[in-house]
C-alpha positions as CSV (number, residue, x, y, z in Angstrom):
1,X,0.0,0.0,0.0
2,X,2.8,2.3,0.9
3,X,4.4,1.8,-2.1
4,X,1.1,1.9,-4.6
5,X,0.4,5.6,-2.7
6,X,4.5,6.4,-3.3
7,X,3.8,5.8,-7.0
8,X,0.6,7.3,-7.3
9,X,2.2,10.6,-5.3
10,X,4.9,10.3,-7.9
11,X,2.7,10.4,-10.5
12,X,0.8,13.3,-9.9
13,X,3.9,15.4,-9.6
14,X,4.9,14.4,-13.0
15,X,1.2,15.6,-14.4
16,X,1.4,18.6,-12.3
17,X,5.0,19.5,-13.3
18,X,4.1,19.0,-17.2
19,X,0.9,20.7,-16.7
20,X,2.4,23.7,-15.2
21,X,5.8,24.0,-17.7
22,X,2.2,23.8,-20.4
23,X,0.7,26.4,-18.8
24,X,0.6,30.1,-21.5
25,X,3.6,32.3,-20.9
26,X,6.2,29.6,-19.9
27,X,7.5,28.3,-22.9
28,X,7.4,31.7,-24.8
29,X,10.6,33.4,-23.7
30,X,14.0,31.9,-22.0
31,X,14.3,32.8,-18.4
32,X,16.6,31.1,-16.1
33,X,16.0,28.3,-13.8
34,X,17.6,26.2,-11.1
35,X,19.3,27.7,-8.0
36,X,21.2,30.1,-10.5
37,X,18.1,31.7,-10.7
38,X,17.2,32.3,-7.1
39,X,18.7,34.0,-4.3
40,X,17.5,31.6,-1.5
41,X,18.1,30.5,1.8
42,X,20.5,27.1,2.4
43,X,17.6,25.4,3.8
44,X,15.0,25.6,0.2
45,X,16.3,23.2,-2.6
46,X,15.9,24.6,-6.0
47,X,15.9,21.8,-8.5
48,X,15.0,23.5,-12.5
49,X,10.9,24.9,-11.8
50,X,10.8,23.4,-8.4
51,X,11.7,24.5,-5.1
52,X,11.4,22.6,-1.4
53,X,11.8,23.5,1.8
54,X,12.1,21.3,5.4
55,X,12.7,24.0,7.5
56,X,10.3,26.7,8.2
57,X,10.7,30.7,7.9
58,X,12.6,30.3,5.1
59,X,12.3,32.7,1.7
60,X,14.1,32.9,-1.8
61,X,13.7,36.0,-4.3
62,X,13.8,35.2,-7.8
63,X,16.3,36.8,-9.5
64,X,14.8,38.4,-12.5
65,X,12.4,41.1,-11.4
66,X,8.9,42.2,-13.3
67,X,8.7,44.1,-16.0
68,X,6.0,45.1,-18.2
69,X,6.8,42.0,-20.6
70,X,6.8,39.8,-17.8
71,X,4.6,41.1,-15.0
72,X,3.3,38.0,-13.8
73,X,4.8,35.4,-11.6
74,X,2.8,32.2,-10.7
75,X,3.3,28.7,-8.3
76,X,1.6,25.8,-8.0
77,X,1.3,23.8,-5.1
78,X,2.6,20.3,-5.3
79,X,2.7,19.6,-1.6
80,X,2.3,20.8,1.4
81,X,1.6,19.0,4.4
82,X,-0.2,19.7,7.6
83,X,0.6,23.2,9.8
84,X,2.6,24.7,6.2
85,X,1.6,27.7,4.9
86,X,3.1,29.6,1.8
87,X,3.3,32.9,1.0
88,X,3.6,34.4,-2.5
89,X,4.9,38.2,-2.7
90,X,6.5,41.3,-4.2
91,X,9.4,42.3,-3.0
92,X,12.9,44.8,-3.7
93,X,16.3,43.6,-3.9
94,X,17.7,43.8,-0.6
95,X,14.8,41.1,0.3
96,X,15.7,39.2,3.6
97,X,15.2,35.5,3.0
98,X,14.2,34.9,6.9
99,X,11.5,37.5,6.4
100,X,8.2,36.8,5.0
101,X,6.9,39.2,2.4
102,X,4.1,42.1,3.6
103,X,6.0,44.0,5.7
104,X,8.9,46.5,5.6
105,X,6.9,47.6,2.2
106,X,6.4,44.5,0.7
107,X,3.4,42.9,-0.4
108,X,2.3,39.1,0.5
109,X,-0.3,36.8,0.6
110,X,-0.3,33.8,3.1
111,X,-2.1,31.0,2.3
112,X,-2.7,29.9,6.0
113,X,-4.4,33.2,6.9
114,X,-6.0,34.0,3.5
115,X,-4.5,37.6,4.1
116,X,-3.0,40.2,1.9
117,X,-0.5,41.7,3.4
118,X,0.8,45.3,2.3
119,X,2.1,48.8,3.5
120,X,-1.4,50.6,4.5
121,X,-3.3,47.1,4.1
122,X,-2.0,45.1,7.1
123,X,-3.3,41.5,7.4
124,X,-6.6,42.4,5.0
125,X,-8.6,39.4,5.2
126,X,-9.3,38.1,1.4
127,X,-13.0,36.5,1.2
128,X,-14.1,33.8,-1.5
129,X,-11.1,31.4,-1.0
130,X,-11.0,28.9,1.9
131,X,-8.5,26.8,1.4
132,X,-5.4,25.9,-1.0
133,X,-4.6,22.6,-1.8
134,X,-1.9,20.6,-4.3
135,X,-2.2,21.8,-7.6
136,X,-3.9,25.2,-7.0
137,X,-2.0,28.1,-9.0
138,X,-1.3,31.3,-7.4
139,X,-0.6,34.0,-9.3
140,X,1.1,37.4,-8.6
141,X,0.7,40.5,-11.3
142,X,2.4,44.1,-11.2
143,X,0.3,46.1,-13.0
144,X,2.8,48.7,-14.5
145,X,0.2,50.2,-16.5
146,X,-1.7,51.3,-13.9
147,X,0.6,53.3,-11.7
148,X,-0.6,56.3,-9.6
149,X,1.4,59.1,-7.6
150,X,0.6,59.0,-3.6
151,X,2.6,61.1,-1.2
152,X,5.4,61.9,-3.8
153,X,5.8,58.5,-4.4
154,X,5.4,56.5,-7.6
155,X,3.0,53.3,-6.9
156,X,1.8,50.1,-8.9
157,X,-1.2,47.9,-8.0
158,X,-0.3,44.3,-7.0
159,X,-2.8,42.1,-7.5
160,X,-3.2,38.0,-6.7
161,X,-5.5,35.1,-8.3
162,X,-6.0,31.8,-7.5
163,X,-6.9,28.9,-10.0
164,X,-7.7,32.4,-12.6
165,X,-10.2,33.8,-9.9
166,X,-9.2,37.2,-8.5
167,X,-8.5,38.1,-4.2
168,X,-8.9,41.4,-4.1
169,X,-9.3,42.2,-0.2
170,X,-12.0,44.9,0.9
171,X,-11.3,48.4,0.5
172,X,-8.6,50.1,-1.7
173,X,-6.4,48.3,-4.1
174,X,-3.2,46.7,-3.2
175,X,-0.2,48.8,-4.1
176,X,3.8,49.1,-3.6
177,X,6.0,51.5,-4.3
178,X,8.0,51.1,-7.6
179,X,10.8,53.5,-9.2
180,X,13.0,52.2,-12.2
181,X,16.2,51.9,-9.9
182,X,14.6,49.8,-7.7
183,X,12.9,47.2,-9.6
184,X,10.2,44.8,-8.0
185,X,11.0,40.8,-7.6
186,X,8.9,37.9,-7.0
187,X,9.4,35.6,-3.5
188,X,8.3,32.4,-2.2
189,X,8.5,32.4,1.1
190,X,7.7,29.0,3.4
191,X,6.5,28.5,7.1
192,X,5.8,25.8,9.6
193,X,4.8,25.0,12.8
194,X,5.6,21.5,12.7
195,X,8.2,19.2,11.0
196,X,7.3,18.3,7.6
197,X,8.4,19.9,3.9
198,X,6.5,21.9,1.3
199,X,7.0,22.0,-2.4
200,X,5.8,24.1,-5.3
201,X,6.6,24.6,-8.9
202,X,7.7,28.4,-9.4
203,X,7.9,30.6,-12.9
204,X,7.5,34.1,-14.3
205,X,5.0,34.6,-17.1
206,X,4.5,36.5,-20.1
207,X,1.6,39.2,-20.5
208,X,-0.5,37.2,-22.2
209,X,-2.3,40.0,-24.4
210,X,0.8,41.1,-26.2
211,X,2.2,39.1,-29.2
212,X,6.0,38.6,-28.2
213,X,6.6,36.4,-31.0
214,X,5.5,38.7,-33.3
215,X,7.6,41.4,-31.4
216,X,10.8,39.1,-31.7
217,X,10.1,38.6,-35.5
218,X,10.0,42.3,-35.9
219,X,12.8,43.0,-33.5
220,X,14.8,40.4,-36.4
221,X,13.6,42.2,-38.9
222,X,14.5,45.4,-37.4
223,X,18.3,44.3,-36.5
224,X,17.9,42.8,-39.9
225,X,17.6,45.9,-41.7
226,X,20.2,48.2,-39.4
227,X,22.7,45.5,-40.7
228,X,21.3,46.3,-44.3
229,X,22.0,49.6,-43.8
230,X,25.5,49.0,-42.4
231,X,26.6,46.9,-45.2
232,X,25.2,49.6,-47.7
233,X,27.8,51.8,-45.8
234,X,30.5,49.6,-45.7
235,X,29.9,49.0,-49.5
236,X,29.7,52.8,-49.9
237,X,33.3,53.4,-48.1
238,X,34.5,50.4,-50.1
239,X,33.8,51.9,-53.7
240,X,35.4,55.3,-52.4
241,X,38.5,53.3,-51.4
242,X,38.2,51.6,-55.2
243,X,38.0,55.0,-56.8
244,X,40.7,56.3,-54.9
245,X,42.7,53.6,-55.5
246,X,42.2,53.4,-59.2
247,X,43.2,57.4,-58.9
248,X,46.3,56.4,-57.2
249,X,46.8,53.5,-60.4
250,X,46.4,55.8,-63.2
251,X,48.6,58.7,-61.3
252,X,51.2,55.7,-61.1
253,X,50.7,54.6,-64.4
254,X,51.4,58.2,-65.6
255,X,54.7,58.5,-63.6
256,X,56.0,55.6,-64.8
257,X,55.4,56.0,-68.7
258,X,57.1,59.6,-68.1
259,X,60.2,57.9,-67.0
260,X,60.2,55.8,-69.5
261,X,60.1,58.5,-71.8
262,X,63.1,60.5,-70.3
263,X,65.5,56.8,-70.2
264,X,64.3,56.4,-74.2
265,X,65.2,60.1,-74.9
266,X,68.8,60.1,-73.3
């Protein structure tokens, strides 16, 4: 029996693992993966998508931070067992991996609580969504085009989704400071109260609405026709240096049938 629920539990990773590397967005542009990619703590084992933890209060940032191309990060829950709670946030780059994200101006959700937790938003209870289980997708967007000026500051909403359906908590939006020189990155961050591990499957996602293929193919075509236009350049230079060499042949030429006029003459 142990062994038929080992296999089984082994097999429903592998679906979930394909299903998730399936998902839109993950296939569409290279990002990196494996423990390259993630500044995490000792204790959380990074293996390609996934990452593990068996100790608890323990985070890792991702390393590449949103943009407006890739404003979305996402993980699905491949286990987690009793008293484990996750939480999925925004955070900057001086993130410190014992701290969950939601506070020192971050923005989190825990799954245990079913709290957003933000600057101005502390511990917001989110209604709709009871409880998460293996194989629910959270999602995380930064909603660049939507920024707002508050108190001199520059902000951008942050806004969660579980299995596609929104958490927006009661009240205002969610929102987090954001400046170009301090970008915005994902983190995982796991806790415990008992002895155990958790796993999920971690990536950052494309906006879906934009055609980056297409964008690629033109950015080709672009770079395509600036090297055009260098060769055309090049080939310009190179039939100035042709005229002024055939200038310097004939000039030659001339020289050398006047001497041979002065040696026939004497």
């Amino acid at each position: 029996m142990l062994d038929d629920t080992e296999n089984t539990q082994s097999m429903v990773n592998q679906v979930l693992y394909r299903t998730f590397k399936k998902q839109q967005g993950c296939e569409k542009a290279l990002l990196p993966t494996g423990p390259k990619a993630w500044e995490a703590h000792d204790d959380i084992l990074v293996e390609g998508l996934l990452l593990t933890c068996c100790n608890a209060g323990r985070g890792a940032r991702y390393c590449t931070s949103f943009s407006p191309r890739f404003p979305h990060f996402e993980v699905m829950i491949v286990e987690n067992e009793k008293n484990w709670c996750l939480t999925l946030g925004v955070v900057f780059q001086d993130y410190i991996k014992d701290d969950p994200p939601g506070f020192g101006r971050t923005v989190g959700l825990v799954t245990e609580s079913h709290n957003i937790e933000a600057p101005g938003l502390h511990e917001a209870k989110t209604p709709g969504h009871s409880a998460y289980r293996r194989g629910d997708v959270i999602r995380v967007t930064v909603m660049f085009e939507d920024e707002r000026e508050r108190d001199g500051n520059v902000q951008v909403p942050v806004v969660f989704t579980v299995n596609g359906r929104g958490i927006i908590p009661p009240g205002d939006q969610t929102y987090i400071d954001y400046s170009p020189d301090r970008p915005l990155y994902p983190c995982v961050y796991f806790r415990s109260r008992s002895e155990g591990k958790s796993s999920v499957l971690a990536k950052m996602c494309v906006r879906e609405d934009v055609d980056y293929e297409g964008l690629q193919l033109q950015e080709v075509k672009s770079e395509l026709s600036e090297v055009k236009s260098e060769l055309s350049e090049v080939k310009s230079k190179l039939e100035e240096v042709n005229k002024v060499n055939r200038s310097l042949t004939e000039k030659l030429d001339a020289v050398l049938a006047r001497l041979g006029e002065k040696k026939v003459n004497k």
